[in-house]
C-alpha positions in Angstrom: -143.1 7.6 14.3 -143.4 4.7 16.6 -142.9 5.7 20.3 -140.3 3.1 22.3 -141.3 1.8 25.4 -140.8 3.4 28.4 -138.2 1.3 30.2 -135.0 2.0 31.3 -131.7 1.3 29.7 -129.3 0.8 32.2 -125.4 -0.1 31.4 -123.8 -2.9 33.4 -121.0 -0.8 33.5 -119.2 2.8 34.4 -116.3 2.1 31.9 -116.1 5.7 30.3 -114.9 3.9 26.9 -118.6 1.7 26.4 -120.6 5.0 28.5 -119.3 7.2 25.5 -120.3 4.3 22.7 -123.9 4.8 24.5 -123.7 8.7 24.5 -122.5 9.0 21.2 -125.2 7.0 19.4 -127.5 9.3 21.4 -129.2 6.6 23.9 -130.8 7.1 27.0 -129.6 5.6 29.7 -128.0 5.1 33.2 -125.3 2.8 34.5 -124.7 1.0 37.1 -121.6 -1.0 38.5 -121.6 -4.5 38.3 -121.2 -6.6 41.1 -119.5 -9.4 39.4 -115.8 -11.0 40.3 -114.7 -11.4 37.0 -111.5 -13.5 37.6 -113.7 -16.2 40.1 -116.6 -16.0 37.6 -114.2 -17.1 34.5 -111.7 -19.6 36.6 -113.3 -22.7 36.2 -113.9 -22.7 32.8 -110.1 -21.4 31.9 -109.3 -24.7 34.0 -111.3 -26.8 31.0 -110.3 -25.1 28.1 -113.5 -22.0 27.4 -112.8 -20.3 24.2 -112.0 -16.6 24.5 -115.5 -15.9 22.9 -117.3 -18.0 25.2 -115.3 -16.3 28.3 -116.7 -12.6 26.8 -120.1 -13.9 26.7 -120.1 -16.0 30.1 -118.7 -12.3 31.6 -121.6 -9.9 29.8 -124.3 -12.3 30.8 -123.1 -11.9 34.4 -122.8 -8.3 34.3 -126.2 -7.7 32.8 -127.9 -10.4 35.3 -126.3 -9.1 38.6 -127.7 -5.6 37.7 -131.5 -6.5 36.4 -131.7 -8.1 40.0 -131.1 -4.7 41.5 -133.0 -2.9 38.8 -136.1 -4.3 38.2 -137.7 -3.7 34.7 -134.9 -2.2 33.1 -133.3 -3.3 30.0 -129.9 -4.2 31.4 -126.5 -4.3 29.2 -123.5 -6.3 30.2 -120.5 -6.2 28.1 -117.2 -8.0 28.0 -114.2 -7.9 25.6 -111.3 -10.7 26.2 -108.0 -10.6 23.6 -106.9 -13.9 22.5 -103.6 -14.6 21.0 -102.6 -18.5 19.9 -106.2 -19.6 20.7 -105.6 -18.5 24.2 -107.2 -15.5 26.6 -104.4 -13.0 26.7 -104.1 -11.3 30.0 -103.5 -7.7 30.9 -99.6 -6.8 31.8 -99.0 -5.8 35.2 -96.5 -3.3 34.2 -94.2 -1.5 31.4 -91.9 -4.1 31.5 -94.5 -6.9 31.2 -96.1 -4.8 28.4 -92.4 -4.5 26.5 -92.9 -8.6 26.4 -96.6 -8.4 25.6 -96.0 -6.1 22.2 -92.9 -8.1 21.8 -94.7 -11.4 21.4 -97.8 -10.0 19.4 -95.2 -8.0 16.9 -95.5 -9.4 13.4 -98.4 -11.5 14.5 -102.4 -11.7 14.7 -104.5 -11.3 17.5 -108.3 -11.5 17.9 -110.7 -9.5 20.0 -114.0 -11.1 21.3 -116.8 -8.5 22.1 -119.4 -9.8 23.6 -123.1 -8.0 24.5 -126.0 -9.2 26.8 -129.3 -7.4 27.4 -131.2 -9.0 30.4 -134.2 -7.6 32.2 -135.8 -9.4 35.7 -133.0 -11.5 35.9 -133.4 -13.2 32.3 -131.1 -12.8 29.6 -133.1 -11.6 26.2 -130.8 -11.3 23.7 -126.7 -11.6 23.2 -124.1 -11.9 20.8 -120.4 -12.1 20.2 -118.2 -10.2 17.6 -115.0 -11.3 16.8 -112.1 -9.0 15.1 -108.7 -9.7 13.5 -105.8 -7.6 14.6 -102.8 -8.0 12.5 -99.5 -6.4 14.3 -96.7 -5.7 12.3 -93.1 -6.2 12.5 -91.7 -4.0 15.8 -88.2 -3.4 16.5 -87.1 -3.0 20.7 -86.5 0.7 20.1 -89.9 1.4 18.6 -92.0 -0.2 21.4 -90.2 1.5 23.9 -91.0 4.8 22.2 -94.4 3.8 21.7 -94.7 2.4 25.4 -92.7 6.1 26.7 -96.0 8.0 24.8 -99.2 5.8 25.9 -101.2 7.0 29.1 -101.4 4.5 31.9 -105.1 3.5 30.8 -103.7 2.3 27.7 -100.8 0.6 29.4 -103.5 -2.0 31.0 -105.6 -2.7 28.5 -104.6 -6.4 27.4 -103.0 -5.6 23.8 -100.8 -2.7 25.4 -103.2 -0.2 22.6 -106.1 1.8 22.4 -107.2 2.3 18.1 -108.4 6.0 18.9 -104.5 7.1 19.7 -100.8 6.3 18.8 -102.0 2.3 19.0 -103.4 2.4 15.3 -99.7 3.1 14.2 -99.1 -0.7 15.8 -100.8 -2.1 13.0 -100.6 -3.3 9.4 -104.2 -4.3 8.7 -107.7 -4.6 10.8 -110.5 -7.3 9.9 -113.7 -6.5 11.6 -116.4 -3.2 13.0 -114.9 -1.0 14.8 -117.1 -0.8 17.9 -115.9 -4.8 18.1 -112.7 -3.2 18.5 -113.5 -0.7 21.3 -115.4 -3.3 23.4 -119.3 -3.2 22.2 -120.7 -4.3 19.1 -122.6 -1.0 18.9 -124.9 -2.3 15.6 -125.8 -5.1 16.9 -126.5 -3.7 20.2 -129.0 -1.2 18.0 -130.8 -3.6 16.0 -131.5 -5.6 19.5 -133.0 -2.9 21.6 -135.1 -2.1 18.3 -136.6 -5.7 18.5 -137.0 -5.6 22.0 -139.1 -2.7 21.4 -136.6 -0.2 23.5 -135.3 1.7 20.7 -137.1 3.2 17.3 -135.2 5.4 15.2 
């Protein structure tokens, strides 16, 4: 069997959600935080009109190009997931009652995830992509968000649809369109099938 390279892997990231999405699939690597403001970074292109998927890829490329400049050789990840709702980035609520209003607008509609990967090394991005999946909420009365909002941890409070699929979130829903990893925030297969054609992954 054909031996990888022997460069590092390094996660733009210490999000223990994509860290276990790297563990799980059994890859070796390291992370690193990101020194990236993601809120300057994105502002001027929200002021023009950027698509949700172009905002998720515009974020991984900077995460995965701040680190390769502080780790040089590596293979560097970056990843970024933005909701969009009504063609627009959907922000994260502030607090329970803001999340009440976000569950309250999404209920009985569909929403889109955007999960975007970028793999840079030196300070040069070699590969990316962007995976898009359909979320379809169904109908929810005020007494059953508040019971779902009374049983979700603060972690899954933040997170921009107000869910997380591994938990009580999946019972939000009436039907999924897309890969799962899209869902969780890294398109894990086609993260795969790029390391392998860099050369930094043979199974």
């Amino acid at each position: 069997m054909k031996k990888a390279m022997n460069i590092p892997i390094i996660l733009a990231s210490t999000s223990p959600s994509r860290r276990a999405l790297l563990t799980n699939a059994r890859l070796s690597f390291s992370s690193m935080r990101p020194h990236v403001d993601e809120r300057a970074v994105e502002a001027p292109f929200i002021k023009t009109g950027a698509t949700p998927d172009f905002l998720a890829g515009l974020l991984s490329r900077a995460k995965a190009l701040d680190v390769s400049k502080r780790a040089p050789g590596a293979f560097v990840i970056g990843g970024d997931q933005v909701m969009a709702f009504e063609g627009q980035p959907y922000s994260k609520p502030e607090n329970r009652q803001e999340a009440h209003a976000h569950l309250k607008r999404l209920s009985g509609k569909t929403h889109y995830l955007m999960s975007a990967f970028a793999i840079a090394r030196d300070g040069e991005i070699l590969f990316e992509a962007c995976e898009t999946a359909a979320l379809h909420m169904r109908v929810l009365e005020d007494a059953e968000i508040e019971a779902y909002l009374a049983c979700i941890s603060d972690e899954t409070l933040c997170s921009s649809g107000v869910y997380q699929l591994e938990g009580p979130g999946v019972r939000l829903f009436d039907r999924i369109d897309g890969d799962f990893f899209t869902i969780l925030g890294m398109p894990m297969l086609q993260l795969l099938a790029a390391l392998r054609k860099l050369g930094a992954l043979h199974d």
